[in-house]
N, CA and C atoms as a LAMMPS dump frame, in Angstrom:
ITEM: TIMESTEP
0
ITEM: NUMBER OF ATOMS
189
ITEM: BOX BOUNDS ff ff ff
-5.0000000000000000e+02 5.0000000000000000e+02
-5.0000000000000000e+02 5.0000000000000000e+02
-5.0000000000000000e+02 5.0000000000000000e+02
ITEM: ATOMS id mol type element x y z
1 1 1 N -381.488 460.17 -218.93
2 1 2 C -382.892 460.57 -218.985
3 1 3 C -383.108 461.59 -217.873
4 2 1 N -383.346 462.556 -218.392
5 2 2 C -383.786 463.838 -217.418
6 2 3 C -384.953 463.621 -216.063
7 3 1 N -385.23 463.681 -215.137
8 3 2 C -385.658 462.52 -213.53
9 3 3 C -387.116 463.433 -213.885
10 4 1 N -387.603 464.472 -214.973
11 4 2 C -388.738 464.956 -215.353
12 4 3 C -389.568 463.742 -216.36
13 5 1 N -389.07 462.939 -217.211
14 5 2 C -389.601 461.951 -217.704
15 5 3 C -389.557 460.503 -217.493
16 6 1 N -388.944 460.323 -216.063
17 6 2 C -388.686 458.876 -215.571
18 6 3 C -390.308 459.477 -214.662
19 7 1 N -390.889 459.9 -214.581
20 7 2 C -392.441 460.112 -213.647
21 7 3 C -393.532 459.962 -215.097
22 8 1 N -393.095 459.88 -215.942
23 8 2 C -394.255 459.737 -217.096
24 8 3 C -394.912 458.722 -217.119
25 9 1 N -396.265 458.626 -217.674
26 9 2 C -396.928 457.56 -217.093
27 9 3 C -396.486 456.69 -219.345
28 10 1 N -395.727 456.124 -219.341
29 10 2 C -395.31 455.856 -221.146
30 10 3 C -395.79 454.21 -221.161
31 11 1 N -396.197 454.242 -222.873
32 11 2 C -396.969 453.094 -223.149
33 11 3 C -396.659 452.606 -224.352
34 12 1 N -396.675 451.256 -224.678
35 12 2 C -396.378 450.441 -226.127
36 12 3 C -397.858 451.17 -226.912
37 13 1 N -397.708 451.19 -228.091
38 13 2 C -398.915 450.969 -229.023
39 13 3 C -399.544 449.635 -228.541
40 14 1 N -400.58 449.336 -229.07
41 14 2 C -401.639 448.143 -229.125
42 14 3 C -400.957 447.456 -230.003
43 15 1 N -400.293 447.891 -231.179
44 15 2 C -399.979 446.965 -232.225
45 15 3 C -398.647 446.522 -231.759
46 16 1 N -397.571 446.945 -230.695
47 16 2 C -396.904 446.113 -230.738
48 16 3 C -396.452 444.622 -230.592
49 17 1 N -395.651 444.163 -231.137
50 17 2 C -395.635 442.405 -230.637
51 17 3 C -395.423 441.764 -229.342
52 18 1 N -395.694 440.626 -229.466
53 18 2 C -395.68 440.095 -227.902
54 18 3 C -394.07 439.771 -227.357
55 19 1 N -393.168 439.934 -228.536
56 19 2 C -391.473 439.837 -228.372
57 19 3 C -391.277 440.886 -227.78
58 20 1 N -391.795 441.611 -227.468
59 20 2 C -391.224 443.051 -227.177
60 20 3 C -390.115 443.909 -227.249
61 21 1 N -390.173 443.58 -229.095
62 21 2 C -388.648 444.788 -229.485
63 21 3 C -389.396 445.374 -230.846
64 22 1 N -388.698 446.316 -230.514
65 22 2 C -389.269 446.874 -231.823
66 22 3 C -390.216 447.971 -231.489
67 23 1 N -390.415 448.523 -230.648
68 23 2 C -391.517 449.056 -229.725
69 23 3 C -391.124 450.382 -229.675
70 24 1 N -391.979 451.175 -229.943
71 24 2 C -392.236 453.01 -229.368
72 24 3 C -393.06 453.09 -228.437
73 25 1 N -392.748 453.724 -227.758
74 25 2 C -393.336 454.111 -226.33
75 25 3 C -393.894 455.692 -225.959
76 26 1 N -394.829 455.775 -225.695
77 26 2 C -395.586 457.332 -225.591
78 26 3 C -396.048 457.632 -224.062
79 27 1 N -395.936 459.008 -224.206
80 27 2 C -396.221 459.555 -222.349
81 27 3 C -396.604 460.14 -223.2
82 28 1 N -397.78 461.239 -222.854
83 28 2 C -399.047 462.461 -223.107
84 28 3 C -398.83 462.825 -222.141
85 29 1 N -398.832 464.574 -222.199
86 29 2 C -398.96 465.191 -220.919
87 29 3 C -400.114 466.528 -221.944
88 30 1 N -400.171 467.506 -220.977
89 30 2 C -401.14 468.279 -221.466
90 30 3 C -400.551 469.488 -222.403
91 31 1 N -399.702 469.235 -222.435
92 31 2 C -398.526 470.11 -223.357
93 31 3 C -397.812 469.913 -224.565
94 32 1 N -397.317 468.236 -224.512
95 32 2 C -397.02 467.219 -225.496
96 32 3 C -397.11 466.08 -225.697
97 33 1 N -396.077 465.471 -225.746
98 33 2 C -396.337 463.687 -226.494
99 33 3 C -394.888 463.627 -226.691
100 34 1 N -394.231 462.684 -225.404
101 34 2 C -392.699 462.346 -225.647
102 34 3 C -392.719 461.146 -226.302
103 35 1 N -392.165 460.842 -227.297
104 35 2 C -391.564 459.116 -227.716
105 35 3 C -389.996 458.927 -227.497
106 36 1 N -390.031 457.752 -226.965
107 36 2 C -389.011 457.094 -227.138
108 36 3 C -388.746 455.706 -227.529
109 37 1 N -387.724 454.739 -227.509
110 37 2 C -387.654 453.667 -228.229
111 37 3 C -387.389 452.753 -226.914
112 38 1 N -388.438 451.627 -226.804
113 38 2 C -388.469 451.139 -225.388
114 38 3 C -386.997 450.084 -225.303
115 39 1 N -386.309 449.377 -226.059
116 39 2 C -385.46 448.972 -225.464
117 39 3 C -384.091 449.888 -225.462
118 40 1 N -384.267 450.808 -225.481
119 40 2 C -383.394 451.641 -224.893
120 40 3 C -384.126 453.282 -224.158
121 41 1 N -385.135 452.53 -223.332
122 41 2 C -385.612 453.639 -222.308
123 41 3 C -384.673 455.138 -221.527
124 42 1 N -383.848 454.419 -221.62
125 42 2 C -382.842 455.703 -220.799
126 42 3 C -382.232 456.625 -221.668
127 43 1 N -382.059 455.866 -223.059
128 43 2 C -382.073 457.206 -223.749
129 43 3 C -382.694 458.635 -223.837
130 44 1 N -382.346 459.476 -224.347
131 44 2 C -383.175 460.705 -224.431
132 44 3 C -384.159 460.64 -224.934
133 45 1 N -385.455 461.184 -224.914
134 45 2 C -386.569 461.233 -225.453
135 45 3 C -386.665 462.374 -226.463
136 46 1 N -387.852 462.276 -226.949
137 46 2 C -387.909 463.332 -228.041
138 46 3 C -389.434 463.736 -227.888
139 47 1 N -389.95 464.966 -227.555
140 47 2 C -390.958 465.601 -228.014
141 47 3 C -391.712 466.392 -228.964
142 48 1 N -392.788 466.207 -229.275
143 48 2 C -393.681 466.92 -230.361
144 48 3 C -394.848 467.469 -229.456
145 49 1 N -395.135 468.516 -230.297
146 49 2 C -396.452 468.882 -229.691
147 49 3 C -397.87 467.78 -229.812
148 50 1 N -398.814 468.33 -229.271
149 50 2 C -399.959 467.417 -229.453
150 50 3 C -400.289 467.572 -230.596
151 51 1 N -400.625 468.555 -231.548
152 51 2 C -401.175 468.559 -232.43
153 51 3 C -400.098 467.87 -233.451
154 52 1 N -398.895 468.047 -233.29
155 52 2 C -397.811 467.563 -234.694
156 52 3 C -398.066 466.184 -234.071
157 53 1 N -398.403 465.165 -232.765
158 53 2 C -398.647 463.811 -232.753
159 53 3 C -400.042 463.604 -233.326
160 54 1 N -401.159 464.843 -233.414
161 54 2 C -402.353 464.154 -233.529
162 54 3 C -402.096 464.457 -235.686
163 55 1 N -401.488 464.922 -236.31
164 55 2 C -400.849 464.783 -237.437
165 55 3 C -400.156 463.988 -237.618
166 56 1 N -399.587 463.425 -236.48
167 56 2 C -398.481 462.205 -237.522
168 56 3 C -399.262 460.674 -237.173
169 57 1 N -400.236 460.991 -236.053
170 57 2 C -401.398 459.613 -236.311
171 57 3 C -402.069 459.521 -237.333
172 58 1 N -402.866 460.329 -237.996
173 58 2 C -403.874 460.481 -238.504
174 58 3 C -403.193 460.201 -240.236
175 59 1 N -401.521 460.568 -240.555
176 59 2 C -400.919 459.979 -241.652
177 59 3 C -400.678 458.22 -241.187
178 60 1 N -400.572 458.167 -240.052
179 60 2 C -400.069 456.87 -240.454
180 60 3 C -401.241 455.766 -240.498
181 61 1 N -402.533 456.35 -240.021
182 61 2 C -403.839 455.604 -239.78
183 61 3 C -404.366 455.613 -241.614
184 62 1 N -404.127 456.59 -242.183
185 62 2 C -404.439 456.895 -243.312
186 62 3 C -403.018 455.913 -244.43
187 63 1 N -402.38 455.66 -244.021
188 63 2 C -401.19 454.805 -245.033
189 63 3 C -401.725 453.328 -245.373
């Protein structure tokens, strides 16, 4: 993990479970929206812009 996204402030959804697997994890910055997969945090992350995250909410709020 690049020592630029170990300072991210990253968060479970609301909907995840109280087991805590299974989980995506999000940092927002003013530029993008990194996800990664929380039980394997140190993996690499992956970014989208804000707008391709505020598009891929708005499909999955709509499913």
């Amino acid at each position: 993990m690049s020592s630029g996204t170990r300072e991210l402030a990253w968060f479970k959804s609301s909907y995840s479970g109280t087991q805590g697997d299974d989980c995506v994890e999000i940092a927002i910055t003013e530029q993008a929206v990194f996800v990664r997969d929380s039980k394997d945090a140190g993996r690499t992350s992956f970014t989208v812009s804000r707008e391709g995250w505020a598009s891929f909410a708005r499909f999955a709020t709509d499913s």
